[in-house]
N, C-alpha and C positions, 0 to 999 in steps of 0.2 A: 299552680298546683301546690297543694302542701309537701314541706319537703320532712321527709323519710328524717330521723336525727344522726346526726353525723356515723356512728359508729354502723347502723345499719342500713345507711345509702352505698347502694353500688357505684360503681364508679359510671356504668352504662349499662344499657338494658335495649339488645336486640330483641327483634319482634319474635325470635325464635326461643329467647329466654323468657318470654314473657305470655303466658295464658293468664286469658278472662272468664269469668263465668257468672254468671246474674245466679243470684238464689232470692226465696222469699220464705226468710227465716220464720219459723209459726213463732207462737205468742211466748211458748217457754225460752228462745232464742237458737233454736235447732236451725241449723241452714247446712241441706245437701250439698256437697262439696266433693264430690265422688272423682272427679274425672281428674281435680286442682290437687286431691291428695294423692290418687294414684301416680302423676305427674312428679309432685314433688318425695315418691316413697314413702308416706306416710300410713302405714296400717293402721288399723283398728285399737286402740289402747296406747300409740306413738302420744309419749309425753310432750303438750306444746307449752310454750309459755304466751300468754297474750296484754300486749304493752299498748293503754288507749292513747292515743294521740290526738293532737286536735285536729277533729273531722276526719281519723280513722282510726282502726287498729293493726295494729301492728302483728302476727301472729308470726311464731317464730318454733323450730324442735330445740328442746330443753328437758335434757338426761333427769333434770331434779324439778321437770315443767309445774305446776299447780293443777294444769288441764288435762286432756288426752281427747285425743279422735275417737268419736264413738263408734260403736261396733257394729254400724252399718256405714262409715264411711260418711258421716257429719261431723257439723262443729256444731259444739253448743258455747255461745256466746253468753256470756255472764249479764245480767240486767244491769249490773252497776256498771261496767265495761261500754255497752249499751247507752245507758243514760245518756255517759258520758260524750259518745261520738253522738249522739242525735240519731241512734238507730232507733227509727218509728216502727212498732207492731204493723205488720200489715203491708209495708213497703220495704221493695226489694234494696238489695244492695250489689253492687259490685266487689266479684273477687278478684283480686291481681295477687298473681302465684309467679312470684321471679323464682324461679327451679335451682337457677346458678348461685341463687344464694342463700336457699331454701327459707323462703318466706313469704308468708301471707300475708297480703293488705285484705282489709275490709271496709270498703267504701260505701258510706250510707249514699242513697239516691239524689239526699239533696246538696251532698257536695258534688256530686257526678252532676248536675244539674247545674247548679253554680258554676262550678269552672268550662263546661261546653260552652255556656250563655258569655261569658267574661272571653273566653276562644273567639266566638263568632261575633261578639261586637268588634276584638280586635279586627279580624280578618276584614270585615264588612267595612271597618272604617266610621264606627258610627264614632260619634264624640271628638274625633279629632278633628274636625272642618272649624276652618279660621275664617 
C-alpha cells in the first residue's frame, strides 16, 4: 500500500480509528462525505487543505486551508488534485477517515484495485512456486 509521507503517517491505526466510505464523486469532483466528516468534526465551511499523493490524497483541517467542506457535508475535489491521483469521472473512490489524526485519504478505485489483486496473489501463493 502507498505510504502516507512521514510527517502524516500515524504511528497505528485500529479499526476503531479507522472509517471507510465509498463515494462517486459527479463530474465537477463533489463526493458525499457526510458520515467521514461528521466523524472527523468537520462542518460545513471547516477549512481543509488537500495534499495529492501518488495514488491518493491526502485531505487534512487547515486554519489557513485553500478548500473547505461544502455546505451540505461534501468534498469538492480539485480536477488538477484529481488528474493528478487518477481520479476517473464516473468511478467511485474510497474514503479512509483516521479520526485520531483527523485526516482524510482519497483513494481512486484503481489503486483499491491494484493493492487487493497484489494482497490475494500474495495470500494465494501465486508466483512463488519453484
Amino acid at each position: 500500500m502507498p505510504a502516507l509521507p512521514a510527517r502524516l503517517c500515524p504511528p497505528a491505526i485500529t479499526d476503531a480509528a479507522l472509517l471507510l466510505w465509498m463515494a462517486l464523486p459527479a463530474r465537477c469532483g463533489r463526493a458525499s462525505a457526510q458520515h467521514l466528516l461528521r466523524a472527523l468534526g468537520w462542518p460545513p465551511q471547516h477549512r481543509i487543505d488537500i495534499q495529492p499523493r501518488p495514488g491518493m490524497l491526502v485531505i487534512c483541517s487547515a486554519s489557513d486551508g485553500h478548500h473547505q467542506v461544502g455546505g451540505r457535508g461534501e468534498l469538492l475535489l480539485p480536477a488538477s488534485a484529481r488528474q493528478m491521483c487518477r481520479i476517473e469521472p464516473g468511478q467511485p473512490v474510497l474514503l479512509a477517515a483516521i479520526v485520531t489524526h483527523d485526516l482524510l485519504v482519497v483513494h481512486p478505485i484503481s489503486t483499491v484495485v491494484r493493492l487487493l489483486a497484489d494482497l490475494h496473489t500474495h495470500l494465494a501463493g501465486i508466483g512463488n512456486e519453484r
